[in-house]
C-alpha positions as CSV (number, residue, x, y, z in Angstrom):
1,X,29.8,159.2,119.9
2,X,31.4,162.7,120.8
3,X,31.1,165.9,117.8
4,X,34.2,165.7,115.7
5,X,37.4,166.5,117.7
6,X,40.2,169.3,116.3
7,X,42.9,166.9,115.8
8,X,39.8,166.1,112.2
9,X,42.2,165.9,109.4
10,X,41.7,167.8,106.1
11,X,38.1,168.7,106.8
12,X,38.2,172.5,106.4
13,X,35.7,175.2,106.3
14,X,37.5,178.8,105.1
15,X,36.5,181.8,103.2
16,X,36.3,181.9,99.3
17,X,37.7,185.1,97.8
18,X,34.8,187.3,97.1
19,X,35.0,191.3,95.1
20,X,32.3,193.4,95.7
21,X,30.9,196.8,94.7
22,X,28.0,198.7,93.4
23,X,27.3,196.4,90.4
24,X,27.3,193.0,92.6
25,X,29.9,190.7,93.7
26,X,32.3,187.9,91.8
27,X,33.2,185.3,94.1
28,X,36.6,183.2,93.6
29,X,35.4,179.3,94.1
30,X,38.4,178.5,92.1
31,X,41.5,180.5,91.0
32,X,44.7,180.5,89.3
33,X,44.1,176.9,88.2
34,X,44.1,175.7,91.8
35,X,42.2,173.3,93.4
36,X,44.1,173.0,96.3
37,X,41.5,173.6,98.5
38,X,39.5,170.6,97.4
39,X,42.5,168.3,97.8
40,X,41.9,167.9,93.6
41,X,45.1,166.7,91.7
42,X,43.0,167.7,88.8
43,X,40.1,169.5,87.6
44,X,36.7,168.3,89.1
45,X,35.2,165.3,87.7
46,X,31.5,166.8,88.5
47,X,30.0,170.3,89.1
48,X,26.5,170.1,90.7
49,X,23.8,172.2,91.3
50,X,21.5,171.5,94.3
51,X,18.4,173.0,94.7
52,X,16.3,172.6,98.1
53,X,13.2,174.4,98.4
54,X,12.1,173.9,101.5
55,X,13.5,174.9,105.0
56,X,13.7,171.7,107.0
57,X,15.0,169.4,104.2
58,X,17.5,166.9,104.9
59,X,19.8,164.7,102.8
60,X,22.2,162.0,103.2
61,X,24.3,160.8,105.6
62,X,25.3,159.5,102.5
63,X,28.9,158.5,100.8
64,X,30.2,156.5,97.8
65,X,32.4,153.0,98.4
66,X,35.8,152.4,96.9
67,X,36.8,152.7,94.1
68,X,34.5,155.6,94.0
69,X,35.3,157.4,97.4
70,X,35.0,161.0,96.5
71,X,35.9,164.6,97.4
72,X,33.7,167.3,97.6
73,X,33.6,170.8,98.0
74,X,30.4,172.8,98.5
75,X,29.6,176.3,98.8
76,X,26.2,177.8,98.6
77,X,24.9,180.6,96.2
78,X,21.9,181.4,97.9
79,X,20.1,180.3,101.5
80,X,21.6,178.6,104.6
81,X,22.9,175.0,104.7
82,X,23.6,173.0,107.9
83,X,26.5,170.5,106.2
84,X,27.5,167.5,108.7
85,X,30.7,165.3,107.8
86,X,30.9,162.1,109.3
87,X,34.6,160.1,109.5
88,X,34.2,156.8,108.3
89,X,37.8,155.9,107.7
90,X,37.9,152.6,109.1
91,X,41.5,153.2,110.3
92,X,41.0,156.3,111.9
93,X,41.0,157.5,115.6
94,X,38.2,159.5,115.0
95,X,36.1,157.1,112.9
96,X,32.2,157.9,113.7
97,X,33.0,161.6,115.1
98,X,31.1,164.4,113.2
99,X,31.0,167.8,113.0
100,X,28.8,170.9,111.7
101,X,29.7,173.8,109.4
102,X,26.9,176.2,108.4
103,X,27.2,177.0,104.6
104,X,25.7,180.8,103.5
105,X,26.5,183.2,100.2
106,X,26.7,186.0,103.6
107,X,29.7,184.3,104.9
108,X,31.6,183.0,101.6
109,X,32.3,180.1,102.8
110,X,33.2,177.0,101.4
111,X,33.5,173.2,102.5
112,X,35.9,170.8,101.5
113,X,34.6,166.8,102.3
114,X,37.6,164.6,102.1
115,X,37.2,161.0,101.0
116,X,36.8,158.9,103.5
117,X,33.7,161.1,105.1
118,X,30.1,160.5,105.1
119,X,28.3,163.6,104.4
120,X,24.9,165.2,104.7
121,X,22.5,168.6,105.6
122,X,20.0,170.3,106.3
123,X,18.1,173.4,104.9
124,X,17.8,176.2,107.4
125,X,15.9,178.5,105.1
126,X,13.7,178.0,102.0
127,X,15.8,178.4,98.6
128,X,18.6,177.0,99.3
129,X,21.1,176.7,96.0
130,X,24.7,175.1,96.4
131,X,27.0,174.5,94.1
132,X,29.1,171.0,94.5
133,X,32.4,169.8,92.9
134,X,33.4,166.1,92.8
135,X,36.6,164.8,92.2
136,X,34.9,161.5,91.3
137,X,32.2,160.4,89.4
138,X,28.9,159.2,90.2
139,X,27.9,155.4,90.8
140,X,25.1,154.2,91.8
141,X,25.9,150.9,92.7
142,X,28.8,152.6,95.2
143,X,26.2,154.6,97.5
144,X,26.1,154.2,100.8
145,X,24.6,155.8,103.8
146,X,24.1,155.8,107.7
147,X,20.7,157.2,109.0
148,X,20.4,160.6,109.9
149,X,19.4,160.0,113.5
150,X,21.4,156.8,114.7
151,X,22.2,157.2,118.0
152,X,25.8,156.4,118.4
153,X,26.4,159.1,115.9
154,X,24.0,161.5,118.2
155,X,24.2,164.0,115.2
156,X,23.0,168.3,117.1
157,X,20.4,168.9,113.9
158,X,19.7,172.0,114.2
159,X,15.3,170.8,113.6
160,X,13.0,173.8,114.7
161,X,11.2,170.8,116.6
162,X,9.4,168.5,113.3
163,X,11.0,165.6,111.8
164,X,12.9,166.6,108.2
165,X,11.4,166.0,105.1
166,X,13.7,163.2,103.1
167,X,13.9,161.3,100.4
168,X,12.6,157.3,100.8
169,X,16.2,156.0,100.0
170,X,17.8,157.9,102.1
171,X,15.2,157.5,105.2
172,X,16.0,154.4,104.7
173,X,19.7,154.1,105.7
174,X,21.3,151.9,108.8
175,X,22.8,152.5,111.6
176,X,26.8,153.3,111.9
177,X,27.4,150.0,113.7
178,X,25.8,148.3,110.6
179,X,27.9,150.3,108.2
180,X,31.3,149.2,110.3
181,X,30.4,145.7,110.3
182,X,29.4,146.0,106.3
183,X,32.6,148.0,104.9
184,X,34.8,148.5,107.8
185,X,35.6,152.3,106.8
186,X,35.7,153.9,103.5
């Protein structure tokens, strides 16, 4: 499949309002009671903390089936994340298209995930911390994943040349065709 195309609805990668001076910085993830950004009607459901210590780590592609489809947004405190979004709304015109955001404290960034997307990254640097909000809570018996390397998806990992070190359960995921004829979409 082609990289995402810009027509991708509400996937959206922006600047979060940072203050800084001699003392440090204070950035804005969320203000003024707003969660717009995260397409939340109201406040998050989760707040995670990821820790990856190693550069070359990769998780997912992974996602959660109805009725626990979730939102996400992520922003990371410190180190460099390569975040891929997958669309896997089964009605969609761009169902199986991905694209890449690069997530780093430098840029103050932040990523909203839509439901509907599949989801996953890749540590570009040792230390990496994010910090994740969910509008949904976790189930266990709704995850669901397509393998990091299936080849319809043809995912650009940015890999300085070794294979990723992953978790069994999620080295362990299908391929997208599998996933379609499974769920259909999310």
């Amino acid at each position: 499949m082609m990289p995402f195309d810009p027509r991708l609805e509400n996937v959206a990668s922006g600047k979060v309002p940072r203050i800084s001076d001699e003392r440090g910085v204070l950035t804005k993830m969320v203000a003024d009671g707003r969660y717009s950004m995260a397409g939340f009607a109201e406040p998050p459901r989760q707040i995670l903390h990821s820790g990856t210590a190693k550069q070359g780590t990769l998780r997912g592609l992974h996602a959660q089936s109805a009725p626990y489809t979730e939102a996400k947004l992520v922003f990371s405190l410190t180190g460099c994340m390569y975040w891929v979004v997958v669309d896997l709304r089964g009605n969609s015109e761009t169902f199986g298209r991905w694209r890449g955001y690069e997530l780093s404290p430098d840029e103050t960034n932040a990523l909203h995930v839509p439901a509907g997307f599949g989801h996953g990254c890749l540590s570009l640097t040792d230390d990496v911390n994010l910090l994740i909000m969910a509008d949904k809570d976790f189930s266990p018996d709704h995850g669901i994943g397509i393998a990091w390397d299936d080849s319809d998806l043809a995912i650009e990992w940015p890999l300085s040349g070794s294979k990723p070190l992953m978790s069994a359960g999620h080295s362990g995921f299908g391929s997208l065709a599998d996933f379609r004829s499974q769920y259909g979409g999310l």
